[in-house]
N, CA, C and O atoms as a Maestro MAE file, in Angstrom:
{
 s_m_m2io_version
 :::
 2.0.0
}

f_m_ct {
 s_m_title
 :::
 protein
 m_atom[324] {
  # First column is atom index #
  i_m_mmod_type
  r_m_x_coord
  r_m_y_coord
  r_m_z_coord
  i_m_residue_number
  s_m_chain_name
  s_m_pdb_residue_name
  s_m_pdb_atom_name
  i_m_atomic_number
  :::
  1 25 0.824 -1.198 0.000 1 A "UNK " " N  " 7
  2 3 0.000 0.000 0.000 1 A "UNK " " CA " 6
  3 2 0.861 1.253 0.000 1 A "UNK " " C  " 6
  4 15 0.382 2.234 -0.568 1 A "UNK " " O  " 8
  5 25 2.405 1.392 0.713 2 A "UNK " " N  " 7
  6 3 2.730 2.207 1.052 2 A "UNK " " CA " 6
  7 2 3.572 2.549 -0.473 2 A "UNK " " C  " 6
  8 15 3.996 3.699 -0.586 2 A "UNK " " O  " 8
  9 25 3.727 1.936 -1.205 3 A "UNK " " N  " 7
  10 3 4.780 1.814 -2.719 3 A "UNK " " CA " 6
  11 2 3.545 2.542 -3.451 3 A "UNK " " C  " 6
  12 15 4.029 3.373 -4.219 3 A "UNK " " O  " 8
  13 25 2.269 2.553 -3.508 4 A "UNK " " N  " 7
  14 3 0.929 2.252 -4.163 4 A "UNK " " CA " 6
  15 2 1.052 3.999 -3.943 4 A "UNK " " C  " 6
  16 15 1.271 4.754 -4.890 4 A "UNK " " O  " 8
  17 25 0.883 4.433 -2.623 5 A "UNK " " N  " 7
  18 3 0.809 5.693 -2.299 5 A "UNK " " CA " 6
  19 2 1.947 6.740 -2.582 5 A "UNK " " C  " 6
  20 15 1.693 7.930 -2.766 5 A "UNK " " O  " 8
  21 25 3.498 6.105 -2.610 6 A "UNK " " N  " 7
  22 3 4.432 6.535 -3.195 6 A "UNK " " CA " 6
  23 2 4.073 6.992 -4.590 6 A "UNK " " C  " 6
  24 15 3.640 8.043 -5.064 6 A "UNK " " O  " 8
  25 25 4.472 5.612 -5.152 7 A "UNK " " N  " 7
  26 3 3.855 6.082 -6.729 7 A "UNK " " CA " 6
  27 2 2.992 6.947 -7.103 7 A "UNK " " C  " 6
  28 15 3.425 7.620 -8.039 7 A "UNK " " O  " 8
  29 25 1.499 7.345 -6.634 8 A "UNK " " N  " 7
  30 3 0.653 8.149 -7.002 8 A "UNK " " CA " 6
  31 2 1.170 9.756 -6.834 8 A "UNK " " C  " 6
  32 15 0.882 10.747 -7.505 8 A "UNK " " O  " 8
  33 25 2.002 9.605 -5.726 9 A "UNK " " N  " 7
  34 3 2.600 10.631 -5.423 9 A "UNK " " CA " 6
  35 2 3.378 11.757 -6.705 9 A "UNK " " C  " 6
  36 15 3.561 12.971 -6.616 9 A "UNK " " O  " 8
  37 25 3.794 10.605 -8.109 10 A "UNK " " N  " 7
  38 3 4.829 11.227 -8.782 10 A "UNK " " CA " 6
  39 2 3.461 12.446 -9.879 10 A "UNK " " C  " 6
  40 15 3.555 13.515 -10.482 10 A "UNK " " O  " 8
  41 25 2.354 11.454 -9.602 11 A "UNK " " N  " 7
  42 3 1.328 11.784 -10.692 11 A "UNK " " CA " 6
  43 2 0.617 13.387 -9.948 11 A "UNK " " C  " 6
  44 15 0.452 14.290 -10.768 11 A "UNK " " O  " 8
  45 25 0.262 13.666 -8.599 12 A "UNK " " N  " 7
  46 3 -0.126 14.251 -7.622 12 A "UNK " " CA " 6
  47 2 0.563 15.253 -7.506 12 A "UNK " " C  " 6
  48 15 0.125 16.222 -6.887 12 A "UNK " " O  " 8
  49 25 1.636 15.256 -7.996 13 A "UNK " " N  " 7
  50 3 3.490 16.437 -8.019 13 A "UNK " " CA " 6
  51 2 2.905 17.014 -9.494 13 A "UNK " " C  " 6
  52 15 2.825 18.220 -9.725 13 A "UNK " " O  " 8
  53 25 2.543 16.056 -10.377 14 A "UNK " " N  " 7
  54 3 2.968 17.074 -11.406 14 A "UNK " " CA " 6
  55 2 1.397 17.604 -11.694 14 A "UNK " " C  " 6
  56 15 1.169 18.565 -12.429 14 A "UNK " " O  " 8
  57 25 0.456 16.915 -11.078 15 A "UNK " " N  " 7
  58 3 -0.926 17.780 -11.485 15 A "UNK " " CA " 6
  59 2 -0.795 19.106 -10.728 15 A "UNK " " C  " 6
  60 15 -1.198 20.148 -11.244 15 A "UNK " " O  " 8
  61 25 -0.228 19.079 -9.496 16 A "UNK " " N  " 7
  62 3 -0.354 20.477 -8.248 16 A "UNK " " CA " 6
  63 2 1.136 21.421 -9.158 16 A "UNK " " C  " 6
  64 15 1.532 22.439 -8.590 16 A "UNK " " O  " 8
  65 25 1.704 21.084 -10.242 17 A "UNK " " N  " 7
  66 3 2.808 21.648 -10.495 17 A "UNK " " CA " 6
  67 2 1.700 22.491 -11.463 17 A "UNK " " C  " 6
  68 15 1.418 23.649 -11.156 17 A "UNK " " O  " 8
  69 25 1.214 21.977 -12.406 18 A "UNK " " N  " 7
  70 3 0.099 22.219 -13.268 18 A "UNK " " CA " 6
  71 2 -0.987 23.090 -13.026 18 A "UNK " " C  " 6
  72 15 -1.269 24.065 -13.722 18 A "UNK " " O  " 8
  73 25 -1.589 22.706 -12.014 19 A "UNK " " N  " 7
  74 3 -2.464 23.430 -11.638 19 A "UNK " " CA " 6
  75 2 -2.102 25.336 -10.889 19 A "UNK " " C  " 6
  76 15 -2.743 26.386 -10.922 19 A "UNK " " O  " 8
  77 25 -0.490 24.842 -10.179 20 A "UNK " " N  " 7
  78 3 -0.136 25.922 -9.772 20 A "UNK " " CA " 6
  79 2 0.176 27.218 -10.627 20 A "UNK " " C  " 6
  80 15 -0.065 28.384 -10.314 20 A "UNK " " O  " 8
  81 25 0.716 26.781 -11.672 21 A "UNK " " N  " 7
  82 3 1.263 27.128 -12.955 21 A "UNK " " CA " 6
  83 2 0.142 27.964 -13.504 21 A "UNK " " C  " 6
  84 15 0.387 29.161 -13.649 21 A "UNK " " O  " 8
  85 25 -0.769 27.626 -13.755 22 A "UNK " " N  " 7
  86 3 -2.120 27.908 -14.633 22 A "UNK " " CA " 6
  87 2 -2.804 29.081 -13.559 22 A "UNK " " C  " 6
  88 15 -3.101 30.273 -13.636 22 A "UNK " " O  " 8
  89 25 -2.848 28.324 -12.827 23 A "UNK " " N  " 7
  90 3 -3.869 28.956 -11.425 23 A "UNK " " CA " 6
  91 2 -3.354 30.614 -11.333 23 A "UNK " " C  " 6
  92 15 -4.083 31.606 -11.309 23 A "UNK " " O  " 8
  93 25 -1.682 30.554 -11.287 24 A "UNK " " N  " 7
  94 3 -1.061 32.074 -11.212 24 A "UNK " " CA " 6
  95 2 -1.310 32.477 -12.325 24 A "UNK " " C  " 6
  96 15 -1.070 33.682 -12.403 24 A "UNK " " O  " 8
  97 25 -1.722 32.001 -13.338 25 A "UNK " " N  " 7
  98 3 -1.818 32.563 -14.718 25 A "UNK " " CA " 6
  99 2 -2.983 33.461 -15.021 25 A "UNK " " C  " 6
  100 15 -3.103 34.647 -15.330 25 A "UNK " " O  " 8
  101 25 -3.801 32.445 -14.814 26 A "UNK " " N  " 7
  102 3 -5.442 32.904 -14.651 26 A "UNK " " CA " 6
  103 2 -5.933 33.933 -13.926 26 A "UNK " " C  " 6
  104 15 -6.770 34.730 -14.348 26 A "UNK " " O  " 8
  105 25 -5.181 33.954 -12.265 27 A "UNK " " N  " 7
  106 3 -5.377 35.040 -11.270 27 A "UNK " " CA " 6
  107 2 -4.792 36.627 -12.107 27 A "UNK " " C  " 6
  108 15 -5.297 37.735 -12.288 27 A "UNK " " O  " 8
  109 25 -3.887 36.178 -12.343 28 A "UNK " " N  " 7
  110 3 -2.987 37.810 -12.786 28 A "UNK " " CA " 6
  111 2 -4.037 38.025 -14.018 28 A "UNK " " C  " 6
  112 15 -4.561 39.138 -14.065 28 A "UNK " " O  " 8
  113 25 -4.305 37.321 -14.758 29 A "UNK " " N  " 7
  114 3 -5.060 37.870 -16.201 29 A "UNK " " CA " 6
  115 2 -6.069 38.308 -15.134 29 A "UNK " " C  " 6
  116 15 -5.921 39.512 -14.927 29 A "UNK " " O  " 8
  117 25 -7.543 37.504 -13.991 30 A "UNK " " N  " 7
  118 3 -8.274 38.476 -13.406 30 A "UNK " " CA " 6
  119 2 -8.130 39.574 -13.110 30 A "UNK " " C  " 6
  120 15 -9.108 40.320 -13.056 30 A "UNK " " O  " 8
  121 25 -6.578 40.116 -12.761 31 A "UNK " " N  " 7
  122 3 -6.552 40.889 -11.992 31 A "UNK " " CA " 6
  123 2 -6.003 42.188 -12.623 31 A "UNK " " C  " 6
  124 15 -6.015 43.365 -12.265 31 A "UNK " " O  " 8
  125 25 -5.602 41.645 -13.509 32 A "UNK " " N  " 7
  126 3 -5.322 42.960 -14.873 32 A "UNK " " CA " 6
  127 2 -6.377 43.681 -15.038 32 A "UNK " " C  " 6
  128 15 -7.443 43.067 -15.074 32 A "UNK " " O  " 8
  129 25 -6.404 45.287 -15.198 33 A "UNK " " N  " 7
  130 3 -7.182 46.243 -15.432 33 A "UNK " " CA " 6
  131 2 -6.755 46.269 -16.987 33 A "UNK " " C  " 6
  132 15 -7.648 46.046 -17.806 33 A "UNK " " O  " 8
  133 25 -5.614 46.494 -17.389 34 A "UNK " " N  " 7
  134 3 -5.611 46.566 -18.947 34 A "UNK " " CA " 6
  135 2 -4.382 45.344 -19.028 34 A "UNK " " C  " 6
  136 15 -3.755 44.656 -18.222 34 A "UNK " " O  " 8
  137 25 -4.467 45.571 -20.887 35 A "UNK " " N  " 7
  138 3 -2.977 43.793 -21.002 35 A "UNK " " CA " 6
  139 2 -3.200 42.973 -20.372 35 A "UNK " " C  " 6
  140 15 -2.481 42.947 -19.374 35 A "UNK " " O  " 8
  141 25 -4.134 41.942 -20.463 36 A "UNK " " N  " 7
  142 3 -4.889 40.998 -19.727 36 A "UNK " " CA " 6
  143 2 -3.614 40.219 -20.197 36 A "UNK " " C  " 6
  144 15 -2.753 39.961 -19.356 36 A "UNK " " O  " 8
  145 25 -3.412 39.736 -21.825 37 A "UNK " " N  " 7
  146 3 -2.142 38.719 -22.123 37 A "UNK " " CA " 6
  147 2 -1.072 38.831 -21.611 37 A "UNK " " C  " 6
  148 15 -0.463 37.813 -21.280 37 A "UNK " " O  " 8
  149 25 -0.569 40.015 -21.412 38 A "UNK " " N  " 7
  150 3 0.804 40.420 -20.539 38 A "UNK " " CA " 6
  151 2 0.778 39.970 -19.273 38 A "UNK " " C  " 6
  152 15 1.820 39.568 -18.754 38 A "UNK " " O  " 8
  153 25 -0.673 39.972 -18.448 39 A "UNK " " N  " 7
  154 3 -0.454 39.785 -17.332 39 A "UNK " " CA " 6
  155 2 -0.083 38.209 -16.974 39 A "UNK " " C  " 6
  156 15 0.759 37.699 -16.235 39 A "UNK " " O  " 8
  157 25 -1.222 37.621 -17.946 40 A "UNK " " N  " 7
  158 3 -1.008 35.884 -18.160 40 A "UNK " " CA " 6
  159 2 0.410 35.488 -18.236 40 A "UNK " " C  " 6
  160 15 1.010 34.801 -17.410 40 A "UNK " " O  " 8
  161 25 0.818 35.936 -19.186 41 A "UNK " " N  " 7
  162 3 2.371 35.375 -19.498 41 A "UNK " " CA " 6
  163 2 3.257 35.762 -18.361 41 A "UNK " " C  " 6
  164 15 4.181 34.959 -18.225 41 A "UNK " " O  " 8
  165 25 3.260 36.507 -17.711 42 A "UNK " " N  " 7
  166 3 3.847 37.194 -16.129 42 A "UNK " " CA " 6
  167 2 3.511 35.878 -15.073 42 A "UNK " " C  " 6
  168 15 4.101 35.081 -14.344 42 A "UNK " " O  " 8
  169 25 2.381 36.175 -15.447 43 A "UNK " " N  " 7
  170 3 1.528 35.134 -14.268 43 A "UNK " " CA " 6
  171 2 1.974 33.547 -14.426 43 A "UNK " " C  " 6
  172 15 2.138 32.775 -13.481 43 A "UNK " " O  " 8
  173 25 2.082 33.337 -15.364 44 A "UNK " " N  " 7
  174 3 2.468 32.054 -15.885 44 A "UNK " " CA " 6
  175 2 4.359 31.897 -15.118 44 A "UNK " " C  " 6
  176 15 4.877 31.152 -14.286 44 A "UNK " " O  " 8
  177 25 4.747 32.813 -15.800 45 A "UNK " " N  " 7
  178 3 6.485 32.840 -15.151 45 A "UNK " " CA " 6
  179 2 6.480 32.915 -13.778 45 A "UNK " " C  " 6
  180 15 7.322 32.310 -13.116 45 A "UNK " " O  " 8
  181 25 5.360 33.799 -13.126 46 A "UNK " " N  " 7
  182 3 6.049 33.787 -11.874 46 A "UNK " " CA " 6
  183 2 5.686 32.239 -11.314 46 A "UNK " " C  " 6
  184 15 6.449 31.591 -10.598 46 A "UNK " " O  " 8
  185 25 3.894 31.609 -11.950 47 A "UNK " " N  " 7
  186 3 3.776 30.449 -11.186 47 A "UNK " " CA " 6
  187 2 5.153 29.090 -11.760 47 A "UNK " " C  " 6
  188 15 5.489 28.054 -11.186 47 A "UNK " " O  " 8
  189 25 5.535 29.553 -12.771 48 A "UNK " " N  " 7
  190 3 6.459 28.774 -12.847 48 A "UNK " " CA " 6
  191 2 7.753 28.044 -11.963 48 A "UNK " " C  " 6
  192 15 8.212 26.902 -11.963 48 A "UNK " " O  " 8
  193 25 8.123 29.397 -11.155 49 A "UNK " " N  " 7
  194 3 8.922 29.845 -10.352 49 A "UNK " " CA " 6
  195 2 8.679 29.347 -9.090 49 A "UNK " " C  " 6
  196 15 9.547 29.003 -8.288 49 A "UNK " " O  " 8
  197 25 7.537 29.313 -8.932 50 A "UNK " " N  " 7
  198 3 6.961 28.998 -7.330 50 A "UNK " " CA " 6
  199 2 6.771 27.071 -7.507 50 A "UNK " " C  " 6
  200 15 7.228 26.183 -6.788 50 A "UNK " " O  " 8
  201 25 5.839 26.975 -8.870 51 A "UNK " " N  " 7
  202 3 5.799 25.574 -8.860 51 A "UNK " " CA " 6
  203 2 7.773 24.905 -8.842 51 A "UNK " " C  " 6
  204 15 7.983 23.781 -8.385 51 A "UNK " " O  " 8
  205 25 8.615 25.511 -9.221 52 A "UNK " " N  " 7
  206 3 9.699 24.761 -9.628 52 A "UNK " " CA " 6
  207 2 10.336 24.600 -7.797 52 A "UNK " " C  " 6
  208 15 10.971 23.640 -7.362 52 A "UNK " " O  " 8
  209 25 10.043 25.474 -7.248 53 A "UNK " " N  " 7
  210 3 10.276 25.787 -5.610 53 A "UNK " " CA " 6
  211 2 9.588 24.542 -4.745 53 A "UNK " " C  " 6
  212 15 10.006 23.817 -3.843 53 A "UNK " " O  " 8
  213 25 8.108 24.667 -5.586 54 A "UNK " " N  " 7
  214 3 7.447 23.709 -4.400 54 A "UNK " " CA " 6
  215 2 7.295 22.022 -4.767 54 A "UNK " " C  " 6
  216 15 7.379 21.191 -3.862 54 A "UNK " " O  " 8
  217 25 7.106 21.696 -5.933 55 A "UNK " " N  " 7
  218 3 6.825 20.749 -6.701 55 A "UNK " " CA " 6
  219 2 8.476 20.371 -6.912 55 A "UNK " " C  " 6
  220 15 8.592 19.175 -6.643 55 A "UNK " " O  " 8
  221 25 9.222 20.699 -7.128 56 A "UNK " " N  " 7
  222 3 10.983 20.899 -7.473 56 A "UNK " " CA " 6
  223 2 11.393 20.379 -6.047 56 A "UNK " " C  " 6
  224 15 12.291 19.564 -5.840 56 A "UNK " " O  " 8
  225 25 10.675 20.917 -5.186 57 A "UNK " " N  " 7
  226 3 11.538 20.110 -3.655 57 A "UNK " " CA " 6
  227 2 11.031 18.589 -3.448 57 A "UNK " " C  " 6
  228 15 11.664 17.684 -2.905 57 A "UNK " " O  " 8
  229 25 9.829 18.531 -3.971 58 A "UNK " " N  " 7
  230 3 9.378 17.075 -3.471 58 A "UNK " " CA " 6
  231 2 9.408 16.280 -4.538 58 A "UNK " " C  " 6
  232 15 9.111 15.097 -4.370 58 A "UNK " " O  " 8
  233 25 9.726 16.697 -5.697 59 A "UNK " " N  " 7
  234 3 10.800 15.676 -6.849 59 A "UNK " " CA " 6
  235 2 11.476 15.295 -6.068 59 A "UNK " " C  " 6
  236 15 11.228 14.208 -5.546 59 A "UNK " " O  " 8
  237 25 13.021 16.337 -5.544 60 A "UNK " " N  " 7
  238 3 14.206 15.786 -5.577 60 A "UNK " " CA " 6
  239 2 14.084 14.547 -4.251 60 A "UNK " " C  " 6
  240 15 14.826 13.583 -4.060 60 A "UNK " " O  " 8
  241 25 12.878 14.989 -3.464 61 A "UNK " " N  " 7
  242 3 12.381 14.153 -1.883 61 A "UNK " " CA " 6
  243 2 11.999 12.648 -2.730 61 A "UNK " " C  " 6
  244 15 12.203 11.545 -2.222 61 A "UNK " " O  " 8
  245 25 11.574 12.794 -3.723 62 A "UNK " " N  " 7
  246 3 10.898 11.723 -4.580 62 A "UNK " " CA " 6
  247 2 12.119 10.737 -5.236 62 A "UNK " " C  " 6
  248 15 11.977 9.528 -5.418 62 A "UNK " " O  " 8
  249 25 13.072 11.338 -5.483 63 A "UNK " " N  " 7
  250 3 14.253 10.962 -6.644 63 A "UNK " " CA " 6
  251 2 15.217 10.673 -5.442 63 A "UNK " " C  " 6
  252 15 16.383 10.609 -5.831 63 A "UNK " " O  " 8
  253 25 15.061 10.470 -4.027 64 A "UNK " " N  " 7
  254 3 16.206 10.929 -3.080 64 A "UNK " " CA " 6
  255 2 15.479 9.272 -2.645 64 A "UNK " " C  " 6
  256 15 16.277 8.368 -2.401 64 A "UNK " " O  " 8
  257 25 14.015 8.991 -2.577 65 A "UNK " " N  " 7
  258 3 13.499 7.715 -2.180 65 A "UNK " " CA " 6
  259 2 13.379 6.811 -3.320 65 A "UNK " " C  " 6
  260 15 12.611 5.849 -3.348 65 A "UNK " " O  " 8
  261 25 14.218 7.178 -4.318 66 A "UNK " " N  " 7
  262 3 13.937 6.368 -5.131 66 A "UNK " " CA " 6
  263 2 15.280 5.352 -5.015 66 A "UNK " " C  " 6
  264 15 15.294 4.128 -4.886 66 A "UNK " " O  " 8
  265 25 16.411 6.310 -5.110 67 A "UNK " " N  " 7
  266 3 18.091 5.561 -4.717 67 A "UNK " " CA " 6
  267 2 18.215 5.554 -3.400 67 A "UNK " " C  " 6
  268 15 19.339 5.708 -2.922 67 A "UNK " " O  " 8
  269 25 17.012 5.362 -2.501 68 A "UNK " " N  " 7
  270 3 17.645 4.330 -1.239 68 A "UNK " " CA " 6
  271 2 17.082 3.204 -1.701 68 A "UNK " " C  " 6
  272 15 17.862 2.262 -1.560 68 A "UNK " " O  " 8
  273 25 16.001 2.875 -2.221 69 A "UNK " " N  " 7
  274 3 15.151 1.900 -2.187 69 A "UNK " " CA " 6
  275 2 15.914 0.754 -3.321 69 A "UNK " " C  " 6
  276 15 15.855 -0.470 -3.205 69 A "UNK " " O  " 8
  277 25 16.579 1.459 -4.347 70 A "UNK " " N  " 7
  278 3 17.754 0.797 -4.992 70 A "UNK " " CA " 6
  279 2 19.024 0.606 -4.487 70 A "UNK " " C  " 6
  280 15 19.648 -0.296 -5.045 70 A "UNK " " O  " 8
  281 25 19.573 1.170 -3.626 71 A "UNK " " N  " 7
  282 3 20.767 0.876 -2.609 71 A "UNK " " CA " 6
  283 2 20.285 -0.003 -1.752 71 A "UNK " " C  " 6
  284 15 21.112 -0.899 -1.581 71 A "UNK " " O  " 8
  285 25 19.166 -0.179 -1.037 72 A "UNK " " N  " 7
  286 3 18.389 -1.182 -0.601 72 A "UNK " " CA " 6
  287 2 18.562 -3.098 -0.814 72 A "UNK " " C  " 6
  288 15 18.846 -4.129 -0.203 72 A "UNK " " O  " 8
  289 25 18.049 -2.432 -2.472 73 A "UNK " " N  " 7
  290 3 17.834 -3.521 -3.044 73 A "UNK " " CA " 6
  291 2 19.375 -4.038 -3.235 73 A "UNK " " C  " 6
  292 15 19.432 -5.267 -3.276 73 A "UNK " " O  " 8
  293 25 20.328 -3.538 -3.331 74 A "UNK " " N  " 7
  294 3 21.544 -3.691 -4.087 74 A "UNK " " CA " 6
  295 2 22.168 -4.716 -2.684 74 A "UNK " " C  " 6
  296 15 22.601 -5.866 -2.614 74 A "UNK " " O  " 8
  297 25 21.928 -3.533 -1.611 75 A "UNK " " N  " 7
  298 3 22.942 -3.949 -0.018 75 A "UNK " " CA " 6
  299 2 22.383 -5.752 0.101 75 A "UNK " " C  " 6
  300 15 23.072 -6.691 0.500 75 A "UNK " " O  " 8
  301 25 20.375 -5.819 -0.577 76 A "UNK " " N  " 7
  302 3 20.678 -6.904 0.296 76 A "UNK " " CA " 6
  303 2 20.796 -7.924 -0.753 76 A "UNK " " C  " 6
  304 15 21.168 -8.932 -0.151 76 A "UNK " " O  " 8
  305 25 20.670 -8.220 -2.079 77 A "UNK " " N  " 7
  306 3 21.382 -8.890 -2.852 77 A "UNK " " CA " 6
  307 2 23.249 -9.296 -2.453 77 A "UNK " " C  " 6
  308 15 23.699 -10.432 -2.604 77 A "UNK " " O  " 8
  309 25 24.001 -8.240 -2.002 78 A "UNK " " N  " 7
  310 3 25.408 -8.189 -1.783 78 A "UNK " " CA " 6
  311 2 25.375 -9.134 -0.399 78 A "UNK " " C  " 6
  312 15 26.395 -9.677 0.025 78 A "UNK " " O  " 8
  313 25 24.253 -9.239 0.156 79 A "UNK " " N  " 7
  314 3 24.294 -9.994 1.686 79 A "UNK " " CA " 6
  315 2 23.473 -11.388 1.511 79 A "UNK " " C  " 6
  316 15 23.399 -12.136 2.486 79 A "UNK " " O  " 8
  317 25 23.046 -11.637 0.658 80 A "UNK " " N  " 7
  318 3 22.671 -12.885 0.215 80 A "UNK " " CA " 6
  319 2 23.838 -13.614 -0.614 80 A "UNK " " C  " 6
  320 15 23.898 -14.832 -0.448 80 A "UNK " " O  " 8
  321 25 24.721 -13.063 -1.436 81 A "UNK " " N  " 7
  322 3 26.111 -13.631 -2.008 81 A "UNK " " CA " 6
  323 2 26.922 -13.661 -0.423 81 A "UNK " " C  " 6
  324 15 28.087 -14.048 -0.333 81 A "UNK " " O  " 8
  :::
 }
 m_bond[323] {
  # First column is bond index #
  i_m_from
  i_m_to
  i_m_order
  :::
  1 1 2 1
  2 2 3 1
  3 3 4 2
  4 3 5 1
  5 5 6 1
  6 6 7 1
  7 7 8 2
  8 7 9 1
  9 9 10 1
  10 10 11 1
  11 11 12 2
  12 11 13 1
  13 13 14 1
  14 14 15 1
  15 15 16 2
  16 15 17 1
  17 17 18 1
  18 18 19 1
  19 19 20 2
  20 19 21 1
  21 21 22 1
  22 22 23 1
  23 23 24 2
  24 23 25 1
  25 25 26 1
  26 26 27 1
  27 27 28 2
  28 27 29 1
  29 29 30 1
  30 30 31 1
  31 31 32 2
  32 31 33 1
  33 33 34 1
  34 34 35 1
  35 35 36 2
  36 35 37 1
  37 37 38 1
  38 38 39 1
  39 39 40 2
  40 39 41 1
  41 41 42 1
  42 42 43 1
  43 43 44 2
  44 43 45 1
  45 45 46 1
  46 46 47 1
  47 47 48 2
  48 47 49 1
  49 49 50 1
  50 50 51 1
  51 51 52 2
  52 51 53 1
  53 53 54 1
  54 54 55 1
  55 55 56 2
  56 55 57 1
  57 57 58 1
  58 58 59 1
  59 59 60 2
  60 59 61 1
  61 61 62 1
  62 62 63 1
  63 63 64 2
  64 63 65 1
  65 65 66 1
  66 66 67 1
  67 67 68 2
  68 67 69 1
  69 69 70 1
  70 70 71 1
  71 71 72 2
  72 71 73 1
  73 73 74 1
  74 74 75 1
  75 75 76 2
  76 75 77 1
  77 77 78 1
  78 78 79 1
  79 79 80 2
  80 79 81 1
  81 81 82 1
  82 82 83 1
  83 83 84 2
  84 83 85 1
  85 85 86 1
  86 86 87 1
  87 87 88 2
  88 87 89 1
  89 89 90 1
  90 90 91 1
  91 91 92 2
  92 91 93 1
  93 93 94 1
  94 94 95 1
  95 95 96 2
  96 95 97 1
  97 97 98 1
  98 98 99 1
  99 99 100 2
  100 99 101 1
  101 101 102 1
  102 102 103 1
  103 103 104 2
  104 103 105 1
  105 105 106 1
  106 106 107 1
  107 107 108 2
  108 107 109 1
  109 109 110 1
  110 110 111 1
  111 111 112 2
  112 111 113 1
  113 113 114 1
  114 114 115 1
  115 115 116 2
  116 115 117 1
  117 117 118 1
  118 118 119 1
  119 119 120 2
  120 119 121 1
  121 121 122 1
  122 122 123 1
  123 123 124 2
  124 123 125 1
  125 125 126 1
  126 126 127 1
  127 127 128 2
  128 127 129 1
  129 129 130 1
  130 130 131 1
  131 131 132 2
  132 131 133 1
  133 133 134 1
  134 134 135 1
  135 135 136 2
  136 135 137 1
  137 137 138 1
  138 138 139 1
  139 139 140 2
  140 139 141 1
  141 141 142 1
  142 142 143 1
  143 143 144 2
  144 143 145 1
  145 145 146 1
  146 146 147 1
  147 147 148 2
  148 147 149 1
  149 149 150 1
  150 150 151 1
  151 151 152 2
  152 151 153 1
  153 153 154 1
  154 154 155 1
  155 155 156 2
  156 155 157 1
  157 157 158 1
  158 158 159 1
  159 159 160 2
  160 159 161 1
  161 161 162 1
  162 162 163 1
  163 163 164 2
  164 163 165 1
  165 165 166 1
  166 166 167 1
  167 167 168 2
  168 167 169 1
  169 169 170 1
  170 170 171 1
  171 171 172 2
  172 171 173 1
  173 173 174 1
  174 174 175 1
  175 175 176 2
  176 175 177 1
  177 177 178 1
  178 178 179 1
  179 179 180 2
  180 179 181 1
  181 181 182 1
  182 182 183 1
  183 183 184 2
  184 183 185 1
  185 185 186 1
  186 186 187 1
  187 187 188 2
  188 187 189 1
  189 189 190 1
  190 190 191 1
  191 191 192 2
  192 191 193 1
  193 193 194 1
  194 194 195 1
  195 195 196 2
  196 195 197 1
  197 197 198 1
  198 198 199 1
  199 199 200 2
  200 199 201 1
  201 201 202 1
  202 202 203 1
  203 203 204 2
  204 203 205 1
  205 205 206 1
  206 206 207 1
  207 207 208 2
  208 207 209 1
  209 209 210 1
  210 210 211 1
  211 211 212 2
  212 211 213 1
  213 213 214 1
  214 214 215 1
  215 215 216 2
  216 215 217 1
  217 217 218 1
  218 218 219 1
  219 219 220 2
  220 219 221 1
  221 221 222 1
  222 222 223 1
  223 223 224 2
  224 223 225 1
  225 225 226 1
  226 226 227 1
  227 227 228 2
  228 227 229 1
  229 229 230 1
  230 230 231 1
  231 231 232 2
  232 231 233 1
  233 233 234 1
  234 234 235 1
  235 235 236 2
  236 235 237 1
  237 237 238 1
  238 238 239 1
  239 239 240 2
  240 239 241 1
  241 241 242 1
  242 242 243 1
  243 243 244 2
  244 243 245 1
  245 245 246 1
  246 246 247 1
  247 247 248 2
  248 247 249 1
  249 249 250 1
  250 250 251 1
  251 251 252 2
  252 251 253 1
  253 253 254 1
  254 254 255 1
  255 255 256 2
  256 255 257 1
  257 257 258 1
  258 258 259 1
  259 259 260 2
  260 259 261 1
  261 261 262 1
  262 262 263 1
  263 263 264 2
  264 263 265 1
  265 265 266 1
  266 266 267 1
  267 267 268 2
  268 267 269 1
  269 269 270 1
  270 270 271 1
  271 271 272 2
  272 271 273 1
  273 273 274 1
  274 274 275 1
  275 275 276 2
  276 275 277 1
  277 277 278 1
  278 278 279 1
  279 279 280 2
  280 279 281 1
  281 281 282 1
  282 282 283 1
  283 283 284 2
  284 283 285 1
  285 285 286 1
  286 286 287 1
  287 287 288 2
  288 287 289 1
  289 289 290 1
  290 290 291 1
  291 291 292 2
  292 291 293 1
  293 293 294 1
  294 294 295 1
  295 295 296 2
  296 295 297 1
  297 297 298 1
  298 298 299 1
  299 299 300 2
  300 299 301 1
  301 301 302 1
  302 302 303 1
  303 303 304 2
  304 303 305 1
  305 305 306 1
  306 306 307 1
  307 307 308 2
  308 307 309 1
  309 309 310 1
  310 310 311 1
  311 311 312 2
  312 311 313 1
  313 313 314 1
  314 314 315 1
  315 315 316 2
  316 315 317 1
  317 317 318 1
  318 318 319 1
  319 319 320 2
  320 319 321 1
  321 321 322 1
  322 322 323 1
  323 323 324 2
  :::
 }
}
């Protein structure tokens, strides 16, 4: 269950990366009085920035449990020889 919940995890990272992304996009175009597109494309970079911060830390948390779980596997193969 706990591999099951890992895994979903990689799919869950990149929808909230997505959604964050868009979400700042959408807000700044609301919030534009004039250059609604200018504001989007702003909005878009900055959520870029924030998703690469927040979504970007729990990759590398993701990619960091991925090579123990293969050092894992490796240590106890080496202890069965």
């Amino acid at each position: 269950m706990n591999k099951f919940l890992s895994d979903s995890l990689y799919f869950v990272n990149a929808l909230c990366a997505f959604l964050i992304i868009l979400g700042s996009g959408l807000v700044a175009m609301g919030s534009a009085k004039e250059n609604e597109t200018l504001a989007f494309v702003l909005g878009i970079a900055g959520g870029t920035i924030v998703s690469i911060l927040i979504c970007g830390s729990l990759a590398v948390l993701l990619s960091i449990k991925d090579e123990l779980v293969l050092l894992n596997k490796s240590m106890s193969e080496v202890e069965k020889n």
